[in-house]
N, C-alpha and C positions, 0 to 999 in steps of 0.2 A: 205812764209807766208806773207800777204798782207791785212792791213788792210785799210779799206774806209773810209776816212773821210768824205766825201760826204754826207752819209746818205740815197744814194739812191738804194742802193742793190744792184748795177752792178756787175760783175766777172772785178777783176783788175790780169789783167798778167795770166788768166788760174786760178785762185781762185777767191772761191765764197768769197762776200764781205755782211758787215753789216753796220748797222749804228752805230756808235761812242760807244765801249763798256763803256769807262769811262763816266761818268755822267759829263754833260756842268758844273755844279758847281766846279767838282773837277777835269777839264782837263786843266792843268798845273797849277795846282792852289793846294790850300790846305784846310781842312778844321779839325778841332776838334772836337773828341768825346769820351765817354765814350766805356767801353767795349760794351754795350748793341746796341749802336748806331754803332759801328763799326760789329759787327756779321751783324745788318740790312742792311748795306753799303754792306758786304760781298756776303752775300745773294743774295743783288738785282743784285748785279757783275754777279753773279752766272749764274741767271738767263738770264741775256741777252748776254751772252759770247756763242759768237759760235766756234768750232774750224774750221780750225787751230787754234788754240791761245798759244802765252806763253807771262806768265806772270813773273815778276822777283819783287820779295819781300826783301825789305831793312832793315836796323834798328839793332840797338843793342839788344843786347841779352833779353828778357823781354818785349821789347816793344808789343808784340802781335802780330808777324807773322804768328806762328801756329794757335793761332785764326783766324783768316785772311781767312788761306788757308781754315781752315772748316768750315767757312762761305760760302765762294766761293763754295766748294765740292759740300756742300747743296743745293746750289742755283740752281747749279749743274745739282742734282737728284744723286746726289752719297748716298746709302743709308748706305754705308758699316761706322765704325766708323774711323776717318781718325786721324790718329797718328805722331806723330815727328818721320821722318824717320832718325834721325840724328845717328843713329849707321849702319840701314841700305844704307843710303844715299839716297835711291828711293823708294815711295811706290806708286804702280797702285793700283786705284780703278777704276770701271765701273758705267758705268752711260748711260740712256739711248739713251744721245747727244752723247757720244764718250767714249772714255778711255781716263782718268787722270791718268797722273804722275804728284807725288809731288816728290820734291828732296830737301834736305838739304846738301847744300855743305860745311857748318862749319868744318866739319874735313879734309878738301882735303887740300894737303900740295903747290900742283902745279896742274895747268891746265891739263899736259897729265893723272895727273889720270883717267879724265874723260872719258878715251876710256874704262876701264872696265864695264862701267854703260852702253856701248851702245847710247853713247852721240849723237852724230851724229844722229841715226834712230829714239832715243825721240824727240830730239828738231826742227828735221826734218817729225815727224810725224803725222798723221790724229789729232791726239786730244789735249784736254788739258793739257799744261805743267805747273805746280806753282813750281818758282824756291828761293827759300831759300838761303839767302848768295850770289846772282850771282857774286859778285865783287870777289869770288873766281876760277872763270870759266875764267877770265880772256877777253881777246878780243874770244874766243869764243863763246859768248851768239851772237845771229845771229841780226841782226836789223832787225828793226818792229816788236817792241812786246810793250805790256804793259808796264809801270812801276811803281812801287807802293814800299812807303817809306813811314814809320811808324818812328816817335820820339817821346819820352816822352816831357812833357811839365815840364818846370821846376818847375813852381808853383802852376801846379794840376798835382801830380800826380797818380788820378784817369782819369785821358782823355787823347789821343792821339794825335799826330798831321798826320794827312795823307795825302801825298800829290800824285799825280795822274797825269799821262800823257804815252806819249808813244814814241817811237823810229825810 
């Protein structure tokens, strides 16, 4: 998987390439907002995310990850409703860019779990990946992906802090 920073559309390495999914504001950088502004944030993601892609979503517990991801969904074209898969660990939804998988890895105890989920052929695969908890996957999350970290703000906490860059 192989993202362009370039902007200028070329195939890098045998994959098709785009221009900069993260928005120049918030590419290594951060910005604050409310829930309503952050679904908008998600969304326009959504929208301009081609796959391959995966994405890796941070933050403690509350901060708004699963929001996040169905934002993103939506932007998407995922019309199905998109859920915490934290019991199931993995939910694919379709969409008419590609097939999404969302993952929640909060209950994985070690990295080799992840062979039961078919780790390898998702993160390895055609579409879009939104990954929940990565720092539980351990040095198996692949380089060159998104990444996206959500913190609450100490002294609103109605607004987030999100910061943005990639791998």
């Amino acid at each position: 998987m192989t993202v362009d920073d370039s902007g200028d559309g070329h195939e890098l390495h045998g994959h098709h390439s785009h221009p900069p999914l993260v928005p120049p504001l918030a590419d290594h950088g951060a910005l604050a907002m409310n829930e309503s502004e952050l679904r908008d944030w998600g969304r326009r993601f959504g929208r301009s995310a081609r796959a391959p892609l995966l994405v890796t979503i941070t933050g403690e517990l509350g901060a708004g990850k699963t929001t996040l991801v169905q934002a993103i969904c939506a932007g998407y074209g995922v019309t199905d409703e998109v859920t915490s898969p934290t019991f199931a660990l993995v939910h694919e939804y379709q969409s008419p860019k590609s097939l999404v998988h969302h993952l929640d890895l909060y209950r994985l105890d070690r990295p080799d779990e992840l062979d039961v989920l078919a780790w390898d052929e998702i993160v390895g695969g055609p579409g879009l990946v939104l990954i929940e908890w990565p720092e539980r996957a351990g040095a198996r999350i692949p380089p060159g992906h998104v990444t996206l970290s959500l913190q609450h703000l100490p002294d609103d906490p109605d607004r987030r802090l999100l910061y943005a860059g990639h791998s």
